[in-house]
C-alpha positions as CSV (number, residue, x, y, z in Angstrom):
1,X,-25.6,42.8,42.3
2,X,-27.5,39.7,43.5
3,X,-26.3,36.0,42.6
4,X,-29.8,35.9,40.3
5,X,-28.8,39.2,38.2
6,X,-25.2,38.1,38.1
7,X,-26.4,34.9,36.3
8,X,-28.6,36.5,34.2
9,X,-26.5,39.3,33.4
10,X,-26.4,40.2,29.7
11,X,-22.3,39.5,30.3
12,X,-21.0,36.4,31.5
13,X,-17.4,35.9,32.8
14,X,-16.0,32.5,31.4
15,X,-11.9,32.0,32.2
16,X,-11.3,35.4,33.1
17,X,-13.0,36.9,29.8
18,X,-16.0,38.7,29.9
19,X,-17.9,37.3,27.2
20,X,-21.4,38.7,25.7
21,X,-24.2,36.5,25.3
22,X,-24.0,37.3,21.4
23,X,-20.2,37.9,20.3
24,X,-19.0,34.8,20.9
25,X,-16.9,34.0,18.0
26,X,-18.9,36.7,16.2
27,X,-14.9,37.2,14.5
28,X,-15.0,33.7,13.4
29,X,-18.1,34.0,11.9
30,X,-17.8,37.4,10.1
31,X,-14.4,35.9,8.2
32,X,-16.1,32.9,7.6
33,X,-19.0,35.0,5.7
34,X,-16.6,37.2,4.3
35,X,-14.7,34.7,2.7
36,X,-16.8,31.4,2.2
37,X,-16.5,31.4,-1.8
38,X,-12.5,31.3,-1.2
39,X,-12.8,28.8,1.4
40,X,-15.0,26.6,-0.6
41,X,-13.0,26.7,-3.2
42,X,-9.6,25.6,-0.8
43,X,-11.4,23.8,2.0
44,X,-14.4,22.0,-0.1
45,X,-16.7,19.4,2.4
46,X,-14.1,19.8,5.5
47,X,-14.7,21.3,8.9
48,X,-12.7,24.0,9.5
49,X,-10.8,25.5,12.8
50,X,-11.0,29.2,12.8
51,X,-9.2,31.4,15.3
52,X,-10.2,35.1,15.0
53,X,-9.8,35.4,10.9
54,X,-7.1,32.8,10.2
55,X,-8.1,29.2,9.3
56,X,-5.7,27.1,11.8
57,X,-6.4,23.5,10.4
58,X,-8.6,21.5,8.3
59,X,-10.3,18.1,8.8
60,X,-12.4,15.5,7.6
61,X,-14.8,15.4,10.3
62,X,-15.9,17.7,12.8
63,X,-14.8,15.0,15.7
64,X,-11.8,14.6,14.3
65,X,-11.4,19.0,14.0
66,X,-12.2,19.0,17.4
67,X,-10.2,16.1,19.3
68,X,-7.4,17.7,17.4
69,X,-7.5,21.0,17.8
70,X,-8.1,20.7,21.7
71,X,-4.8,19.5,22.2
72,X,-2.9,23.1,21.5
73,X,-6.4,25.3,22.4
74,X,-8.9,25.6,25.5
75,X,-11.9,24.2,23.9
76,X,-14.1,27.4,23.3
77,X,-11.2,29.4,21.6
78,X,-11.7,28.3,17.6
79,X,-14.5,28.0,16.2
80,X,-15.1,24.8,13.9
81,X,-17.2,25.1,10.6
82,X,-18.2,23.0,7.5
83,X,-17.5,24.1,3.9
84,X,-20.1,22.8,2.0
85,X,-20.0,21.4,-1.2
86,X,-23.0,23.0,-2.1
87,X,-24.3,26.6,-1.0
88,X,-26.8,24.4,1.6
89,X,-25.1,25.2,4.9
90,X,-24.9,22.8,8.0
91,X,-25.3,24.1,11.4
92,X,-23.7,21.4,14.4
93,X,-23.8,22.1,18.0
94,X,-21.6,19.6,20.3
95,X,-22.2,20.4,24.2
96,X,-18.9,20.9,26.2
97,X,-19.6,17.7,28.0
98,X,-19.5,15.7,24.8
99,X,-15.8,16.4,24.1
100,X,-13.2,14.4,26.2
101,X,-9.5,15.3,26.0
C-alpha cells in the first residue's frame, strides 16, 4: 500500500491500536446516551470522564477533568462529557496540542 493510501486509509493505527475513523469512543458515547437521565440526575452541570461504560471521575470544569485525568490515562483513552442542567447539550473539542501534562 503506498504512504498516500496508508494515510488515507479508512483505519488509522494510533499507539499500536487500529482505530476507525468513526468508533472512536463510540463506547463512551453509546453509555453516555443510554444513561444521560441517570447521569443528570447524579452528575448535574459537571464534565465527566468516561472509560468504556463506567464514569471514572467527575469535575467542575472540563480543564480541570482533563489535567486530572491525564495523570493515571494516555490522553485519548476517556472520553470527557458535560451533563447539562438542561436537555441543551454542549459539544467541546480541545486539540491534543492544547493539553500539557
Amino acid at each position: 500500500m503506498a504512504k498516500d493510501e496508508e494515510r488515507t486509509s479508512h483505519f488509522r493505527k494510533k499507539r499500536g491500536i487500529i482505530i476507525g475513523e468513526n468508533t472512536m469512543f463510540e463506547q463512551e458515547n453509546r453509555f453516555y446516551e443510554e444513561n444521560k437521565d441517570n447521569l443528570r440526575k447524579q452528575y448535574m452541570g459537571k464534565e465527566v470522564v468516561i472509560v468504556e461504560d463506567k464514569v471514572i471521575a467527575a469535575y467542575d470544569d472540563v480543564g480541570t477533568a482533563i489535567r486530572e485525568t491525564v495523570k493515571t490515562r494516555p490522553l485519548g483513552s476517556f472520553c470527557v462529557k458535560n451533563v447539562p442542567e438542561t436537555s441543551e447539550e454542549k459539544v467541546i473539542r480541545i486539540p491534543t496540542f492544547l493539553v500539557s501534562r
